[in-house]
C-alpha positions in Angstrom: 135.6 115.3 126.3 137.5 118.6 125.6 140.3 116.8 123.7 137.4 115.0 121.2 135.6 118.4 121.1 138.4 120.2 119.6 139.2 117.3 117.2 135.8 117.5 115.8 136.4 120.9 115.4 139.9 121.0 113.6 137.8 117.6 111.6 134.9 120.3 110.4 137.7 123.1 110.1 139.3 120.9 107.2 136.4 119.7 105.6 135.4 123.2 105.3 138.8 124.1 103.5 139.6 121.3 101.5 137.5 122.4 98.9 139.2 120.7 95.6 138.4 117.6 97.1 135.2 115.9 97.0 133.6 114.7 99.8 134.0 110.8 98.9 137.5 111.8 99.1 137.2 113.1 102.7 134.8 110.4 103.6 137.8 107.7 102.3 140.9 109.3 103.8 138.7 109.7 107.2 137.9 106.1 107.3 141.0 104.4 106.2 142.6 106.2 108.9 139.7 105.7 111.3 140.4 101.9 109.9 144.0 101.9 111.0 143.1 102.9 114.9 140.2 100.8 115.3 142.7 97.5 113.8 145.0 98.3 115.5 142.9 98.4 118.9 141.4 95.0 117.8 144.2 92.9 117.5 145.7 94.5 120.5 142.7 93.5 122.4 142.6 89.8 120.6 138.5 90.7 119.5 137.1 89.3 116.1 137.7 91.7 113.3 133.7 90.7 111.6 132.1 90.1 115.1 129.4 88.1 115.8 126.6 89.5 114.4 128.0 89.9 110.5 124.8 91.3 109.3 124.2 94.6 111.6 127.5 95.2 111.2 127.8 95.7 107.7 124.5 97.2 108.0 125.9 99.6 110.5 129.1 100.1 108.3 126.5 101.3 105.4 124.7 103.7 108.0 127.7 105.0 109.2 128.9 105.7 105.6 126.4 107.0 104.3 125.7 109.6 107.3 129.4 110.4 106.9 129.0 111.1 103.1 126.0 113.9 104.1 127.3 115.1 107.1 130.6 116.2 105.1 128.5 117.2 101.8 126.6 119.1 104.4 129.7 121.1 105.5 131.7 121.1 102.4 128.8 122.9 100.0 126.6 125.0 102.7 127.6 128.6 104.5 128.0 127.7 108.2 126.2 131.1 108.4 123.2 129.8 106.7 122.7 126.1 108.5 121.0 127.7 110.9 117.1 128.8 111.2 116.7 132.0 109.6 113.8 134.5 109.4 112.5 135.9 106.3 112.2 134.6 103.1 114.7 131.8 103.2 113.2 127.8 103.7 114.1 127.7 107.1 112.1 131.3 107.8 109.0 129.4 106.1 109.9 125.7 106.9 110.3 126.1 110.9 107.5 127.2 112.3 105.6 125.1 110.5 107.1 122.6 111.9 107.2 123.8 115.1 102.9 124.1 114.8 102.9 120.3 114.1 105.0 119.3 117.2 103.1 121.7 119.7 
C-alpha cells in the first residue's frame, strides 16, 4: 500500500511538471505503458485479452479514459493550493456551504 502510495505521488509529481505536454499526451504514454503490464500479466496467466463481457468492457475502457483525461487536466492546469475549499470570495467559499445546507 506504501509502495502504490508513493507511485501515485511521483505519477501526480510528473503530471504537475510536464507542462509542455498536453494532457492527451500523458493520458497516452500512461496507458500504453499501463497496456504493456496488464499484457503482459494476461498472457502469463493464459486469461482472454477481450473477456467475456465485450460490452462493459469497452464501456469501462471509455470511463476509465475519460476520468483519466480530467483527473490529469485537473492536475496539469489547477494550483494544488487552490483545489481545495477556500473561504472568501472564491467558488468554493460560495459553492460549499451551500452544498453542505442541501446534504444536512
Amino acid at each position: 500500500m506504501l509502495l502504490s502510495t508513493f507511485s501515485f505521488a511521483i505519477m501526480n509529481a510528473l503530471v504537475k511538471f510536464l507542462i509542455d505536454y498536453s494532457t492527451f499526451q500523458l493520458v497516452f504514454f500512461r496507458s500504453l505503458g499501463s497496456l504493456f503490464i496488464t499484457y503482459g500479466f494476461l498472457k502469463s496467466q493464459k486469461i482472454d485479452m477481450l473477456g467475456n463481457q465485450k460490452k462493459l468492457l469497452i464501456f469501462r475502457g471509455l470511463a476509465g479514459v475519460i476520468s483519466m483525461i480530467l483527473f490529469f487536466w485537473g492536475i496539469h492546469y489547477i494550483n494544488i493550493g487552490s483545489a481545495g475549499y477556500k473561504d472568501g470570495d472564491e467558488l468554493g467559499g460560495k459553492m460549499f456551504p451551500k452544498l453542505y445546507e442541501k446534504i444536512d
